[in-house]
N, C-alpha and C positions, 0 to 999 in steps of 0.2 A: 447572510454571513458566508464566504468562502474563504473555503481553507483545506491547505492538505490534512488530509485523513489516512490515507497508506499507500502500499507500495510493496510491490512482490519482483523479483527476477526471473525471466524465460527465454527459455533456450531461442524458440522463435514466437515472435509477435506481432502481427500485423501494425504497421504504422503507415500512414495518411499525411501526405504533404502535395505540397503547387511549386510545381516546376513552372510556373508565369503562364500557360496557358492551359493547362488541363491537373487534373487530382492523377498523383501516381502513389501505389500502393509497395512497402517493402516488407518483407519478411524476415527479420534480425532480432540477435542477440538483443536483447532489452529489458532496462528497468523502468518499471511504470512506477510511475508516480500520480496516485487520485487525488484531486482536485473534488470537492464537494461545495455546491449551493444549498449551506439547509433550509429548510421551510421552516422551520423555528427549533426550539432545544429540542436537540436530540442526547436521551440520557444514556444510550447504549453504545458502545464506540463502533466505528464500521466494519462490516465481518461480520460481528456477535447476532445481527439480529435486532430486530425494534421487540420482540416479544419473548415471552417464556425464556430470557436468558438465566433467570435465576432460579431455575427450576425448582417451584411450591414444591412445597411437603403434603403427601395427599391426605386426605381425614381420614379417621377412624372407621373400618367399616362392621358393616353390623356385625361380624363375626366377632371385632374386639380386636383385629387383628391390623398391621397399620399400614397407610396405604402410603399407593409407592412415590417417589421421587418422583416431582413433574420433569417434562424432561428439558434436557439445552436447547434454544433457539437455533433455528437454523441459520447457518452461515450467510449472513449479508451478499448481494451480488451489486457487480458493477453496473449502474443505471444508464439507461439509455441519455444520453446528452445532446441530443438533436442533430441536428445536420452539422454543415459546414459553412464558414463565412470565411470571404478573399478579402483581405482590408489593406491596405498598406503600413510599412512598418515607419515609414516618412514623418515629420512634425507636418504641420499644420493641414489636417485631414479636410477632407473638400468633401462633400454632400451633393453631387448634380442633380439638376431638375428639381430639384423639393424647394430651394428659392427661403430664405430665411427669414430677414426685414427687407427684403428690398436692397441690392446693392448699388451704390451708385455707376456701378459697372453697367448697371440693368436696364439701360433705354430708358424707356417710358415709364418701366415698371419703378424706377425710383421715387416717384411720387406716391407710390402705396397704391394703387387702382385696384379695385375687388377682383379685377381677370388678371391680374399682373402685367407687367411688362414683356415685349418677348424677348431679354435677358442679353447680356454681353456676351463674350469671350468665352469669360468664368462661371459662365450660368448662372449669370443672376436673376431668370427667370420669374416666374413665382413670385412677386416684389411686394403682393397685396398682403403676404406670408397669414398671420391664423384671424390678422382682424377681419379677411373676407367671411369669413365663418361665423353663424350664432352662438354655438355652442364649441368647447375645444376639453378636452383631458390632455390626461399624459400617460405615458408609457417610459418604464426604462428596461434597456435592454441588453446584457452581458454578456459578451463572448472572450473568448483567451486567443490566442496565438502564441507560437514560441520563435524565438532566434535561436540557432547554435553559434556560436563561432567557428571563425576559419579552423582547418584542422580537428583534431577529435572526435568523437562521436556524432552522430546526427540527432536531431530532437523533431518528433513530430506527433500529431495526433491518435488516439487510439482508437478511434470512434470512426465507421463509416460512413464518412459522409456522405454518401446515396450518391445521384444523378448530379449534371453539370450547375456550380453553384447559382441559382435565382439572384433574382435583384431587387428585392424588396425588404427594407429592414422589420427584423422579427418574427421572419420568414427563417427556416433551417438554414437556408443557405444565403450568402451574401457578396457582391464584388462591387467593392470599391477604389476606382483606380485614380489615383493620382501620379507618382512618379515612376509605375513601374515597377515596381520593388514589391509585390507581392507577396500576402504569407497566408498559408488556409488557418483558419479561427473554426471555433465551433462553440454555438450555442448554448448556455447555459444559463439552465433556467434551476428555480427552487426547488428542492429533493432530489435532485437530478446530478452528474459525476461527470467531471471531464478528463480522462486518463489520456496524460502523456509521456509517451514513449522517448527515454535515452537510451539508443541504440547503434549499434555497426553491427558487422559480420564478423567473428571471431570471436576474439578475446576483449571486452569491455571495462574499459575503465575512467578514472572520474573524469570533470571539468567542469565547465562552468555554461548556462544558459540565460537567456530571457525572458521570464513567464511577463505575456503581457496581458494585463485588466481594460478589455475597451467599454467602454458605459454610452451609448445611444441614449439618451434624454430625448423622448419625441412627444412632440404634443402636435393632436391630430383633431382636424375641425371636423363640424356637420352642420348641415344645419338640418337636418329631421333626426338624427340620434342613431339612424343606422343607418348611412353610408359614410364611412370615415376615413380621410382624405390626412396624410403626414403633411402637414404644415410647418414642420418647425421641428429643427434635428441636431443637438450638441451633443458632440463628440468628444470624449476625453478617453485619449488613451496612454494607462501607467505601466510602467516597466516594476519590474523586482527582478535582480540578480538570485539564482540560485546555484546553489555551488554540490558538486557530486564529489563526494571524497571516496576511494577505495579501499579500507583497509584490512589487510589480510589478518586473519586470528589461527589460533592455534583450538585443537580438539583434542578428545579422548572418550573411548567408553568405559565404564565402570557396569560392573555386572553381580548378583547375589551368589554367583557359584563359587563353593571352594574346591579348588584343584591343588594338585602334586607339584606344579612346575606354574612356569608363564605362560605369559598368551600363546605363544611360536613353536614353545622349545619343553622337550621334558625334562622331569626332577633329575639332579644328579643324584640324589635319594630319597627312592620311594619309599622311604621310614618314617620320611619327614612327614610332621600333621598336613591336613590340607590350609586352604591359605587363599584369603582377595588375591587378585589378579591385575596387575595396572598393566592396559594395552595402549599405552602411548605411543608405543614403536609399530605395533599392530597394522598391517597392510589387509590380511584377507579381505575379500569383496569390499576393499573402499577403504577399512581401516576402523571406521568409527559403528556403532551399530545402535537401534533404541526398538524396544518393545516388549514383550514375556515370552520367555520358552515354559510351557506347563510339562508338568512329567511326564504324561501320557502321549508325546510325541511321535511320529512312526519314528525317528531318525534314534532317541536317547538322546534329543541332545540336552545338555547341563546348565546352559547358558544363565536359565533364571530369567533375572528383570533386567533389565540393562535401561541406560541413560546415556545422553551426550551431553560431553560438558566441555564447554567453550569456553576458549581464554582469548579476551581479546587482545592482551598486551598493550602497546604504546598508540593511543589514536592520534590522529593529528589535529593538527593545533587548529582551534578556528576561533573567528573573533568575531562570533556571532551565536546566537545559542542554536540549539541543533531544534530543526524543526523535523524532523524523522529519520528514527535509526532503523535499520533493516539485516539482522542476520540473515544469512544464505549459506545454502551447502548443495553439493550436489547429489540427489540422492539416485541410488545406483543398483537397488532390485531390493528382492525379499528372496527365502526360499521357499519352495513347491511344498515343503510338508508343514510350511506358516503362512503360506499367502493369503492377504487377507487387505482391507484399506484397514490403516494406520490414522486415531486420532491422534496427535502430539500438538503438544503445548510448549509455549517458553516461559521459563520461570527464572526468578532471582532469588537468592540471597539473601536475605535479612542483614543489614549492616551491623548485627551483634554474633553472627553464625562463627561460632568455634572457628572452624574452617577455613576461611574465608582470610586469604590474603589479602594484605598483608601481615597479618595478625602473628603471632609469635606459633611457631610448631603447625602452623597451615600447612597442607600438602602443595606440590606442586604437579604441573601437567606428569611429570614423571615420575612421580612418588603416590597421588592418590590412587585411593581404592576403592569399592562399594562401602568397607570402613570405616575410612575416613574422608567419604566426598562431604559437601554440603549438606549440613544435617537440619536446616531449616526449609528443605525443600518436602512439600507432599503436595504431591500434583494433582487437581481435581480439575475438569472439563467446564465448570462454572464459575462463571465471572460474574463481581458483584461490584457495583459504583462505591466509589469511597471505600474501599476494602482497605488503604493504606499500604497493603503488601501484596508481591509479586511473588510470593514461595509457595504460596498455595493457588491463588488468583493467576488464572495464567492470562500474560498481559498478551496474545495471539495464539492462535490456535489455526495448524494445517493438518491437513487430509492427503496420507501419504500413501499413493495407490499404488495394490495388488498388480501382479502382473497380469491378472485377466478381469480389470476392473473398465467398466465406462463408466466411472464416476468423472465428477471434476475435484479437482485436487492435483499432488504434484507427482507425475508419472515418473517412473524408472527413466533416469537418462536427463530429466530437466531439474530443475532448480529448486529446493524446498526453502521456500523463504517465511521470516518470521520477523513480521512490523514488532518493535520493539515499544511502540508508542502510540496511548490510546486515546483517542481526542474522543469530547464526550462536554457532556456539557452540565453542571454540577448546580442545583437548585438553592436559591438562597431565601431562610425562611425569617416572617420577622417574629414578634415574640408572642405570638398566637399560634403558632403555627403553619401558616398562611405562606405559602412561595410569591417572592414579589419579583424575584427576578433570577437572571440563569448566571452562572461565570463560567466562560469556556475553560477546560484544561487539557490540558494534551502532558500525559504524565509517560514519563520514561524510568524505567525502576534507579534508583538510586546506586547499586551494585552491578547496572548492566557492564562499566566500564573493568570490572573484577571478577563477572563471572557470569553464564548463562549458561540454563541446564533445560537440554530438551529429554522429555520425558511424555509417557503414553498418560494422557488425559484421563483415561480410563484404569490407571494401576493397580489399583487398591479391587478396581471389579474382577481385572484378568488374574491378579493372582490369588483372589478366593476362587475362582472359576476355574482355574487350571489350564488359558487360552493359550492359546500357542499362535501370536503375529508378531513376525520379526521384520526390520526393512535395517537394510545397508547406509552407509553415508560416507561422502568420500572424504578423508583427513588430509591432512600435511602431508604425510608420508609417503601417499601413495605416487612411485612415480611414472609420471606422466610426459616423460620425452618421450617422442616419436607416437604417441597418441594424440590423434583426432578431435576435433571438438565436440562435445562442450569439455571432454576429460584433458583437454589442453589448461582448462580455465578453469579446474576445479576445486583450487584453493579456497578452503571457506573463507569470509569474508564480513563484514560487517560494513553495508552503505550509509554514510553519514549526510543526511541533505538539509544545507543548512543556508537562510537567509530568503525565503519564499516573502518576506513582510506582509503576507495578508491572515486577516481573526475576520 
């Protein structure tokens, strides 16, 4: 089964294409988009982890005393995808030298002779094709390529393809030429990912590609059982249109501190009680902020817990269902007396939440506050299959790094993106109990379109604990004429990709 699985945004990305006679490599703005071969059900969606995602509750230990939280899986990575194949992007794909049935193009070899013919034009070579043989199998074998269209971004591979591509199918690499028209492909095999890149330099935005499916059906002779010779090679290769939509959202943090005045500006009367705080005008470092200030800080700062909460407003219209949503922001430091990696999570709504426009007395980006935000959100770092709900269940989870971190995760200055959509694959049992069979889902929170709250995965530990890790995020507000990129292109966003047609 192949299918998209996710998708993150980066400032720069390597991407892998064929200029028609060598692989050139570019360095751009880009959204990946994974492409996944499973090897059978897989119950945990990609990121989370094949193991300990649901972290056991530990036994009782001899003390009497209870033992602790197993812990979260660790975060899924992108799998190697093999090499590269050159295939053309042309109808009726041609196979040289491997010789099929015998073409009647093929001399001599049209009569089927066990040594074949020595072949026409068209290479009809090979003419004895797999009857020369005792024994024969099969093999099939999948690779992708993409088109972009004229204009707009570039689309290409994520994957290095090594050295100059080979010529043997099945092999990493592959070239096959017919009209010229060349595209680099790359191999994909079971459990294995094929990320590609929509890209240009600057400022990115949507349009449309052609993810294509090529399928190598080969059956290959012998006649002692090891030495095995391709005899016989159909090609089918399918298009699917994918479409890249942009859509810009609106932000706000929400924080536990009460203060005198607003975010910016103080009380006109310090008599007045304290009082939430709505920073939707809010610029400082980025505008938007998510993680605990504990008391014990060197600075005093008051901040508390803070959240971001996304509003996506009007998405555009598509007439196809959405095969992966992708929030992005651009995230933009921490401070020196909080610096720390950031887990965050994205969460939804419950479509009964008080809160929750459009419901009657909902707040809006400019009126909510710590509160009155979304009151069905409690954020927990553990994800559980068939949960039904994204308030507690965070449907992604990123790692938003310190300024003196070598981790991986999303550094000061690139993109904190947050796959909205978690494919996985849901076990069907019959009335024994007994799993007979899997059904893919790729679930999107119901309330993504009204609302989306990133929040620290870990909240409930940092503010019994008293932590103190704060990270910035860039909003609406902040303006961004006459700066540089990526702060040129740093309107949050939410990427819509929808019409991939492959399960």
């Amino acid at each position: 089964m192949i299918r998209l699985v996710s998708g993150s945004e980066y400032k720069a990305r390597k991407a892998w294409s064929w200029n028609g006679t060598q692989l050139i490599a570019s360095q751009d703005h880009s959204l990946e988009l994974v492409w996944r071969y499973t090897a059978g059900p897989e119950t945990t969606p990609y990121g989370f982890g094949s193991t300990g995602s649901t972290g056991s509750t530990g036994s009782t230990g001899s003390t009497g005393t209870t033992g602790t939280t197993g812990t979260t899986g660790t975060t899924g990575t992108t799998s190697g995808s093999g090499g590269a194949m050159i295939v053309t992007k042309a109808a009726g794909l041609v196979v040289p030298a491997i010789g099929t049935t015998g073409s009647t193009s093929g001399g001599s070899g049209s009569t089927g002779s066990t040594t074949g013919g020595t072949g026409g034009t068209t290479g009809g070579g090979g003419g004895g094709g797999c009857s020369a043989f005792t024994y024969t199998q099969g093999q099939i074998y999948n690779y992708v390529y993409v088109d972009a269209p004229t204009g707009g971004p570039s689309v290409g591979i994520g994957t290095n393809p090594g050295s100059t591509p080979g010529t043997t199918i099945g092999s990493n690499t592959y070239i096959q030429n017919a009209d010229g028209a060349n595209q680099m492909c790359s191999l994909l095999t079971p459990g294995n990912n094929v990320a590609v890149e929509w890209h240009t330099s600057g400022t990115l935005v949507g349009g449309t590609f052609k993810f294509h499916l090529i399928t190598f059906t080969v059956t290959q002779g012998s006649n002692d059982q090891v030495n095995w010779t391709n005899c016989n090679v159909q090609v089918q290769d399918t298009p699917y249109l994918v479409t890249v939509a942009k859509s810009p959202c609106n932000v706000t943090s929400v924080d536990s501190r009460l203060a005198y005045g607003d975010g910016d500006t103080p009380p006109a009367d310090a008599n007045t009680s304290p009082r939430p705080i709505n920073f939707s005008g809010n610029l400082y470092k980025g505008g938007a902020f998510v993680g605990n200030m504990g008391p014990g800080n060197s600075q005093s700062d008051r901040s508390g817990t803070a959240r971001v909460l996304i509003y996506p407003g009007t998405l555009p219209t598509q007439t196809t269902p959405y095969a992966m949503v992708i929030a992005s922001l651009l995230h933009t430091g921490d401070p020196i007396y909080a610096d720390a990696d950031l887990l965050v999570g994205a969460y939804c709504p419950t479509t009964t939440d008080t809160y929750l426009l459009p419901a009657a007395g909902a707040p809006t980006i400019s009126t909510v506050v710590w509160a009155n935000q979304w009151e069905s959100i409690h954020p927990t770092p553990t994800w559980i299959p068939n949960s039904g709900s994204y308030s507690t269940i965070p449907i992604s989870l990123t790692t938003l790094l310190g300024t003196q971190s070598t981790a991986t995760g999303s550094a000061i200055g690139d993109y904190a993106s947050f796959p909205l959509t978690a494919v996985y694959d849901n076990p069907n049992y019959n009335a024994q109990g007994v799993i007979t069979s899997y059904s893919t889902v790729a679930a999107i929170p119901a309330t993504f379109s009204q609302g989306i709250c990133i929040a620290s995965a870990n909240e409930l530990a940092y503010q019994a604990n008293g932590t103190s890790i704060f990270h910035w995020l860039m909003s609406q507000n902040y303006p961004t004429a006459g700066l540089a990129y990526p702060y040129n292109d740093a309107q949050p966003r939410l990427w819509i990709v929808t019409g991939t047609g492959l399960n």
